[in-house]
C-alpha positions as CSV (number, residue, x, y, z in Angstrom):
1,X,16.8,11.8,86.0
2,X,18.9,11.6,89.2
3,X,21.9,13.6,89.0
4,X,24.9,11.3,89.3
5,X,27.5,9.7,86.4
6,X,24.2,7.8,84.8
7,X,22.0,10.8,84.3
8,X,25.4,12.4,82.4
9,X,25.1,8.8,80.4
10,X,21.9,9.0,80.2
11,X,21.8,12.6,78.5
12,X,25.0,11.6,76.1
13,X,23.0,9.2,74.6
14,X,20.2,11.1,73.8
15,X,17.7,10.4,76.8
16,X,17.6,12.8,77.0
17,X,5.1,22.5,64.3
18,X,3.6,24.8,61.4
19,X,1.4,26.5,59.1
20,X,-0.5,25.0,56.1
21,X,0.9,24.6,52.5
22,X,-0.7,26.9,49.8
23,X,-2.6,25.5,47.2
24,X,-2.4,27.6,44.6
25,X,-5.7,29.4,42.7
26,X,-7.1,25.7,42.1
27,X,-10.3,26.3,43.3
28,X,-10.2,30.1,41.2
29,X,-8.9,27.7,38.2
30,X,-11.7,25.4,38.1
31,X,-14.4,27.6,38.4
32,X,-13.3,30.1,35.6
33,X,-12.2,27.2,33.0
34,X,-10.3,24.5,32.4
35,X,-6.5,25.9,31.9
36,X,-4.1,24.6,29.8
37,X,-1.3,22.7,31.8
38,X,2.9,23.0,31.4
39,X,4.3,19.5,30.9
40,X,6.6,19.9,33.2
41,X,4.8,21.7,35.7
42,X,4.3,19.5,39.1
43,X,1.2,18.1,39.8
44,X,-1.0,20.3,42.1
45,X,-1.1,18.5,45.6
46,X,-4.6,17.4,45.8
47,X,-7.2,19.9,47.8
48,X,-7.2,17.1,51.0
49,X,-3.4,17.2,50.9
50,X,-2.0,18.7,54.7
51,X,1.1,18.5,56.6
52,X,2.1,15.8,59.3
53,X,4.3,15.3,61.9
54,X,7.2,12.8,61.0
55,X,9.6,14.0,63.1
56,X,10.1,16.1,66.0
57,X,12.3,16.9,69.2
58,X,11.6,18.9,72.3
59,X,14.1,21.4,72.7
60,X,15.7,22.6,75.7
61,X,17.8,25.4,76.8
62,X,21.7,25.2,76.1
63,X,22.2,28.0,78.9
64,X,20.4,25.8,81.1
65,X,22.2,22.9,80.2
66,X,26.2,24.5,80.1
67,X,24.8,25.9,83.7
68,X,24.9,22.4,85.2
69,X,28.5,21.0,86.1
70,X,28.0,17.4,85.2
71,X,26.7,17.7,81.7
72,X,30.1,17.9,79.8
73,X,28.0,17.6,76.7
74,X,27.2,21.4,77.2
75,X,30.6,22.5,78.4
76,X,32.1,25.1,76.3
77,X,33.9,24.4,73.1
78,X,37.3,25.3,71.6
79,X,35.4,27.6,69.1
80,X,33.1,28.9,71.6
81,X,29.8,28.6,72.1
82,X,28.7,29.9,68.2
83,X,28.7,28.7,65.3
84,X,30.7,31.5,62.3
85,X,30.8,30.6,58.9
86,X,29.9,26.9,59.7
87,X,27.8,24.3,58.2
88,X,26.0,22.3,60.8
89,X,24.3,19.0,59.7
90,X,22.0,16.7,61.8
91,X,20.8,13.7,60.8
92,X,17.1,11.9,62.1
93,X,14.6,8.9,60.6
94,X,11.3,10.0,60.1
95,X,8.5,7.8,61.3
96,X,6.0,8.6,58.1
97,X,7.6,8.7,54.8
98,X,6.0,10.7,51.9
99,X,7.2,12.7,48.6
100,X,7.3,16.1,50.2
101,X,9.0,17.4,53.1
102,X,9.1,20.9,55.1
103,X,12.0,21.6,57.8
104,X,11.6,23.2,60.8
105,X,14.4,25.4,62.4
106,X,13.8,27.1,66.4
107,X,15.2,29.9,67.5
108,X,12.3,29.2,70.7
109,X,15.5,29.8,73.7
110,X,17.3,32.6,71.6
111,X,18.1,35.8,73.0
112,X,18.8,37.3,69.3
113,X,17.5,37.0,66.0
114,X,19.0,33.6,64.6
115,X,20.3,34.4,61.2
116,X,20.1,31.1,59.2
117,X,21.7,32.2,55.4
118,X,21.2,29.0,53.5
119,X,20.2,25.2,54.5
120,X,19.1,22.2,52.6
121,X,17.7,18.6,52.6
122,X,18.3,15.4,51.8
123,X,18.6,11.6,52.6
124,X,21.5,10.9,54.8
125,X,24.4,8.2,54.1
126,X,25.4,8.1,57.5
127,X,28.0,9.7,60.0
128,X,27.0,12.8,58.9
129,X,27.1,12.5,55.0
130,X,24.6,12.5,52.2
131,X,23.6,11.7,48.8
132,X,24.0,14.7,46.6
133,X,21.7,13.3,43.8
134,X,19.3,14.1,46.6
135,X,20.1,17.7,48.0
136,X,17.0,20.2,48.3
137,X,17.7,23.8,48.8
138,X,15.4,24.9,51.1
139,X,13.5,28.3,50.9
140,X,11.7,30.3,53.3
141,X,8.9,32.3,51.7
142,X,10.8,31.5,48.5
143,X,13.8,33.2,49.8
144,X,17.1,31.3,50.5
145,X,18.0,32.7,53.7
146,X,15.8,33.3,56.8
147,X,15.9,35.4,60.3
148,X,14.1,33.3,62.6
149,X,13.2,36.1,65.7
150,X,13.9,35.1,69.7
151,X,11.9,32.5,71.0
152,X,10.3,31.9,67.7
153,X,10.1,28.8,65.3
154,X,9.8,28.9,61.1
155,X,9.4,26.4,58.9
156,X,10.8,25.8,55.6
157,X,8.7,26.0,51.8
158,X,8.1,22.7,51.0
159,X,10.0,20.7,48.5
160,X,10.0,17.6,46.7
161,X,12.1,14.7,48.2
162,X,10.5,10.9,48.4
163,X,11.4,9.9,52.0
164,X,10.9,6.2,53.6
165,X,9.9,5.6,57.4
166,X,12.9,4.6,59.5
167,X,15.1,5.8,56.8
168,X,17.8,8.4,58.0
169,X,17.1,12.0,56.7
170,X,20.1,15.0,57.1
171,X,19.1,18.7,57.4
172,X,22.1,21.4,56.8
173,X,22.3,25.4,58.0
174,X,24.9,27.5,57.0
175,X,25.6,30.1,59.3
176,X,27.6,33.1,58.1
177,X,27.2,35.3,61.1
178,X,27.7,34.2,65.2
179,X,24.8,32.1,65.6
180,X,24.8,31.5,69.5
181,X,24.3,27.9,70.9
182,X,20.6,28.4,72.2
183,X,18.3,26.3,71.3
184,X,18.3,22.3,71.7
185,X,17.9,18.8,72.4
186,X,19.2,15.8,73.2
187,X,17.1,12.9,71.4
188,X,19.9,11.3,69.7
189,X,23.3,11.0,70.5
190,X,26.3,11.1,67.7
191,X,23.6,12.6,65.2
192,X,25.2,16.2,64.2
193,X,28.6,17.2,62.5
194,X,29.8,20.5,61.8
195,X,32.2,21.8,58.8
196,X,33.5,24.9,57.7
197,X,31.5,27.0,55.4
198,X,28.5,27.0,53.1
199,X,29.1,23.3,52.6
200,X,25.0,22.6,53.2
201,X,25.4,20.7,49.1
202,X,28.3,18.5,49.8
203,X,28.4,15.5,50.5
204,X,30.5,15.2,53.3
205,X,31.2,18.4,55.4
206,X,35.0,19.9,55.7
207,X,37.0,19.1,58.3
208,X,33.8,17.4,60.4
209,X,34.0,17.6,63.6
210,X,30.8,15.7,65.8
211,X,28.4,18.1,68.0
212,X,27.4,16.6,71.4
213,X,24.3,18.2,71.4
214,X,21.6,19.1,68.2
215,X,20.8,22.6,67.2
216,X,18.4,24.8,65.6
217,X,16.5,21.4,63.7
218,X,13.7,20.3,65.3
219,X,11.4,18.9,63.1
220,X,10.2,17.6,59.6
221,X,6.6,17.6,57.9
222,X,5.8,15.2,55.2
223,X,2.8,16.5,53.2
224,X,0.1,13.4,52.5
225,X,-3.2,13.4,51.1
226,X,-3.7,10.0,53.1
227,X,-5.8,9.4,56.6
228,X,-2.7,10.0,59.1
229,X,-2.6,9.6,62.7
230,X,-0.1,11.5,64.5
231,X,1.1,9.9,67.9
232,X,3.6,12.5,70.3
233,X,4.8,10.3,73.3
234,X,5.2,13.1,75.8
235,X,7.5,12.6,79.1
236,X,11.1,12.2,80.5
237,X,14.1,10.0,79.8
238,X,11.9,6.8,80.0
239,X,10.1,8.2,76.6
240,X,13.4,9.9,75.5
241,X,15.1,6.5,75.5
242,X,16.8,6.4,78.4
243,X,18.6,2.9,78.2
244,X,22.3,2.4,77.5
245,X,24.5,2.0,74.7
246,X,21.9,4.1,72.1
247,X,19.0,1.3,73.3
248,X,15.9,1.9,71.4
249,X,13.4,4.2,73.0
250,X,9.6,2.8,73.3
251,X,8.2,5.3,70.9
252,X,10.8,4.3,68.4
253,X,9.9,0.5,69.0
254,X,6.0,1.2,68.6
255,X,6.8,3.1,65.1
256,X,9.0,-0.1,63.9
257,X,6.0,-2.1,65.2
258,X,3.3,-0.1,63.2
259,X,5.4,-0.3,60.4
260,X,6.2,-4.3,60.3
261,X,3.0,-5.3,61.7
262,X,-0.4,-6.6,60.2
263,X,-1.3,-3.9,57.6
264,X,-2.9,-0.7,59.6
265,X,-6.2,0.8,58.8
266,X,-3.9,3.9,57.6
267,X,-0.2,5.2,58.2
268,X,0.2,5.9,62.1
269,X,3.1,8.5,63.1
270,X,4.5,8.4,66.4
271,X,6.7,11.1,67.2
272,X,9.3,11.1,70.4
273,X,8.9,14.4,72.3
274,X,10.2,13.1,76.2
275,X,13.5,15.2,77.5
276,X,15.7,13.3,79.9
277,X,14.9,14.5,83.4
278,X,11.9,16.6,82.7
279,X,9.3,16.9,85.2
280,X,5.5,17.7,85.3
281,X,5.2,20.6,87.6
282,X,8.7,22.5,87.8
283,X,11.0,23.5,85.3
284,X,14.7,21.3,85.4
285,X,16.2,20.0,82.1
286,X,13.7,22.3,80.0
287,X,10.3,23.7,80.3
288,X,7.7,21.8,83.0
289,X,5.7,19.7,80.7
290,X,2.4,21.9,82.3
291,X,4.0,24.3,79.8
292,X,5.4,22.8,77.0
293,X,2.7,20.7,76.8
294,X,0.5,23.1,74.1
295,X,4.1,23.6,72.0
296,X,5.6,20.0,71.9
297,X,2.5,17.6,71.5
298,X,-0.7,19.7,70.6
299,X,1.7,21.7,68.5
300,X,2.3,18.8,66.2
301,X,1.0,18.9,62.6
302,X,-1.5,16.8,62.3
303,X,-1.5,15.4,65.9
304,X,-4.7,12.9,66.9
305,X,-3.1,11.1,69.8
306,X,-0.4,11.8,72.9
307,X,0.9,9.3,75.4
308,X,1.5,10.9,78.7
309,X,4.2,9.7,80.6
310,X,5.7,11.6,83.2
311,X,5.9,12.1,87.4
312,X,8.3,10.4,88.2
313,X,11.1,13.2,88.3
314,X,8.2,14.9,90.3
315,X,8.0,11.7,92.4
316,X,11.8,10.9,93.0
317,X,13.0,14.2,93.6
318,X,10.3,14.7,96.6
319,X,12.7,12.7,98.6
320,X,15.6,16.0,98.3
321,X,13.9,18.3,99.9
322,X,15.6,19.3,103.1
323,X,15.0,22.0,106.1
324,X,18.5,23.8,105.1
325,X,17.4,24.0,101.6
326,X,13.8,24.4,101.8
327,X,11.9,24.2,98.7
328,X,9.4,27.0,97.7
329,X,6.3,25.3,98.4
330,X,4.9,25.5,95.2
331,X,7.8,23.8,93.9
332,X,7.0,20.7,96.3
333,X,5.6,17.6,94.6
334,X,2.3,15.8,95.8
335,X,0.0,13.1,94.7
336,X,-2.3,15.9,94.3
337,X,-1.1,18.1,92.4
338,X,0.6,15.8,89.9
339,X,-2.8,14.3,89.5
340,X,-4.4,17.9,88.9
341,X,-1.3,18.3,86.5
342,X,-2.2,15.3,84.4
343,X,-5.7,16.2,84.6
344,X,-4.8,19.8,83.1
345,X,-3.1,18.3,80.2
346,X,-6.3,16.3,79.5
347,X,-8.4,19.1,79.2
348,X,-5.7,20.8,77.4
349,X,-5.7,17.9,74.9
350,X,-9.4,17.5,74.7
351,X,-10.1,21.4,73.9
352,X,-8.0,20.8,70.8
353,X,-10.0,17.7,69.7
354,X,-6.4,15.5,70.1
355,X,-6.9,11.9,72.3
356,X,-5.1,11.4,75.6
357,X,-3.9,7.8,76.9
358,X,-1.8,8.5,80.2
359,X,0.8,5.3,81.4
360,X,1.0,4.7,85.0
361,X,4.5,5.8,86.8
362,X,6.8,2.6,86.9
363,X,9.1,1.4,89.9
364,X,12.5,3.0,90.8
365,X,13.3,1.2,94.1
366,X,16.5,1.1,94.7
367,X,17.3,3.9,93.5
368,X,18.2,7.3,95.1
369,X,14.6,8.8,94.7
370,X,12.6,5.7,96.6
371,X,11.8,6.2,100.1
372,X,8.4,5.0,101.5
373,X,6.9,8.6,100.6
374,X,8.1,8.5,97.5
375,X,6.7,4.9,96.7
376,X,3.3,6.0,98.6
377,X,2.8,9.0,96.3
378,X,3.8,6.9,93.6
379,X,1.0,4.0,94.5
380,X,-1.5,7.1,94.9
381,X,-1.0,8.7,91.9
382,X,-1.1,5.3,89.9
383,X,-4.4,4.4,91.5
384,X,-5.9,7.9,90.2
385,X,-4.5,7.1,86.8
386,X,-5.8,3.7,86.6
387,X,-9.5,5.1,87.5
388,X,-9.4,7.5,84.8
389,X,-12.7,7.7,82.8
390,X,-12.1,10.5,81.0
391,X,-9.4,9.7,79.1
392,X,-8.8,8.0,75.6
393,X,-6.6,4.9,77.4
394,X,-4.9,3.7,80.3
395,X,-1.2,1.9,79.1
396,X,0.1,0.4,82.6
397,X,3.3,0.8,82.6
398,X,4.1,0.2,86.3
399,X,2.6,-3.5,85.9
400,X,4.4,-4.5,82.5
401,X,7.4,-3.2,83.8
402,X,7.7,-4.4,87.9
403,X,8.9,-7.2,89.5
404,X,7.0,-9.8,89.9
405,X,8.8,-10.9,93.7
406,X,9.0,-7.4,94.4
407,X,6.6,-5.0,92.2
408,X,8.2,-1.8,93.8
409,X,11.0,-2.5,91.6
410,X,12.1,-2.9,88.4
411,X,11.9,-6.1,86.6
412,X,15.3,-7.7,86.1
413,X,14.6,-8.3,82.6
414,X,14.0,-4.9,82.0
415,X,16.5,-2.8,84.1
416,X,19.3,-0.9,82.0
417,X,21.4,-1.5,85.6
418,X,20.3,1.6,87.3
419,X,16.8,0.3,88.7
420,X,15.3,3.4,87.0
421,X,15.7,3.3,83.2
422,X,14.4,0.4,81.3
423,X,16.4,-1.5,78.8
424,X,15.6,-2.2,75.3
425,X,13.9,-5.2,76.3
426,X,11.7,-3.2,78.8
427,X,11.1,-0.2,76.2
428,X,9.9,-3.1,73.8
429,X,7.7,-4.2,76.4
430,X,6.4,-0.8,76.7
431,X,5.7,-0.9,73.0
432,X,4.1,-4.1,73.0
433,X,1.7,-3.1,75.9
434,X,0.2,-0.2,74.2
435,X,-3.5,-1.5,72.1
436,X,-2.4,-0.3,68.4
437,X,-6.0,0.4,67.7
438,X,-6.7,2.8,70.5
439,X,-4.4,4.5,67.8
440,X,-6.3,4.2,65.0
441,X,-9.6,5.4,66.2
């Protein structure tokens, strides 16, 4: 969020859908006769069967990124900024498991056609290896290789692969032409390698080197024939996981919760989709969520719920506006139209039939963005959250998270050190506070 050595930490460590599957001529098949069946054919999925979320990330712009001095994790490379004849492997835990998968690869900041000529996946071993028994080639259209166009995304066919919740999942891409760094994100730090050539089958890539940031991945379906809900947590670095030393990010902690809690009514997925810095109304580290709102939640397979929480960015950076560098007007923040922003994604959410619960803004005193304005806007735009009526839920966030002796601030117990992020023990308060079965209706 602020720009200073933390928010470079902060982004290092990660603070920073979709089509349907065919089906085959079932329905054709059952009203002509009753056809004899191969042995080893694989079962039809059922007719109910349908794709959902397990995994996503919201991508951002590496131009943007390499553009800003302090973010060494976008400065240029030795090899430049392409990959050429490389194998690039990133490696994820999906929060619903299930026997079929589907990957998908974005090209969505690209300036030229992304060439990707083979990929795979398979259930990772860790630091970037995997178990071979366990490799899926992946196909596009039943081809192996696949142009994915600027600014657009494609997914994978879908193949059969049993994956657990929680349980770390690799994707490969081969590259065998330049492939320029374009599109990606930043949700998890020390989670991609890249090796010389088509090594997208072996189980450790040649001459591995790590990749600061994650490319091209950014997403993976499991098909299920169960009742699903499909949670995207949509905001900044607070969502992102913006704690230090890798601490666990609050949607992370709610999907470990769902999954080692009291049975559930049926399998909830919660999906991260926050970028570190990201702010409501303007575009900074990526797209304003006003506009990548449709794309990274309602954009979800299978998506029923999203948990809104963002502002403060808006908020905190309010206080940097000065007469030598005036700021377009537009561009300046107020309760109002932060409020009319959340209000937009509402309707936005609504008019697709998906359920909205927004979190209040917590407390960042003490911190470059608080001045009195800043913590007035901040009050005013809680208030208007907290009277909502026309939305799904209300998770206050500012009153699990403040200090008791002085609830403009962070909570001792849950401040990383920088009065702004929460630590693990605030993002599992975060979790906590957040009524599971507003979820499952």
């Amino acid at each position: 969020m602020k720009l200073g050595s933390h928010w470079l930490s902060v982004l290092r460590q990660g603070v920073l859908r979709h089509g349907v599957a065919a089906v085959g001529f079932v329905l054709l098949a059952a009203a002509v006769a009753v056809q004899a069946v191969q042995p080893t054919a694989r079962p039809r999925q059922p007719a109910e069967a349908q794709w959902v979320a397990a995994w996503t990330a919201a991508p951002v712009d590496f131009r943007e990124l390499s553009a800003n001095p302090l973010l060494t994790a976008a400065a240029p490379r030795p090899g430049g900024d392409a990959f050429r004849g490389q194998t690039v492997r990133q490696q994820f835990e999906p929060a619903l498991g299930g026997d079929r998968v589907r990957i998908r690869f974005s090209n969505r900041f690209g300036k030229t056609p992304l060439r990707v000529a083979a990929a795979s996946v398979a259930r990772s071993t860790g630091s970037g290896a995997i178990s071979p028994s366990t490799v899926r080639v992946l196909r596009f259209g039943g081809r192996n290789s696949v142009v994915v166009a600027p600014g657009a995304e494609i997914w994978s066919d879908g193949v059969d692969l049993k994956v657990e919740p929680g349980q770390a999942v690799a994707a490969s891409a081969f590259f065998d032409r330049a492939a320029p760094f374009a599109t990606v994100h930043l949700q998890a730090a020390d989670a991609s390698w890249v090796g010389g050539g088509n090594a997208i089958s072996a189980a450790t890539l040649p001459n591995a080197e790590p990749l600061p940031l994650n490319h091209v991945v950014t997403g993976l379906d499991v098909m299920t024939s169960q009742p699903t809900r499909a949670v995207v947590a949509f905001g900044d670095s607070i969502t992102a996981g913006g704690g230090e030393a890798g601490d666990g990010s609050y949607p992370d902690l709610l999907a470990t919760r769902l999954r080692n809690g009291a049975a559930a009514a049926q399998p909830v997925s919660v999906l991260n989709a926050g970028i570190g810095g990201n702010r409501l109304l303007v575009d900074g580290i990526g797209p304003n969520g006003l506009s990548r709102f449709a794309r990274d939640a309602l954009g979800q397979s299978g998506v029923t719920h999203v948990i809104v929480l963002l502002g403060t960015n808006d908020i905190g950076r309010s206080v940097f506006v000065l007469p030598a560098r005036p700021t377009p007007e537009h561009e300046v923040a107020t309760a109002a139209r932060i409020t009319e922003g959340l209000q937009q994604l509402t309707k936005q959410a609504r008019a697709k039939g998906v359920k909205v619960l927004i979190g209040t803004v917590p407390p960042f005193k003490n911190t470059p963005y608080w001045a009195e304005s800043s913590e007035a806007m901040r009050g005013e735009v809680n208030r208007w959250i907290r009277s909502r009526q026309d939305v799904d839920g209300v998770i206050d966030f500012d009153a699990i998270l403040r200090n008791p002796a002085d609830p403009q601030s962070l909570n001792p117990l849950y401040d990383n050190g920088d009065h702004l992020h929460p630590n693990k023990a605030g993002h599992a308060a975060m979790a906590a506070a957040i009524d599971v079965r507003e979820l499952q209706e």
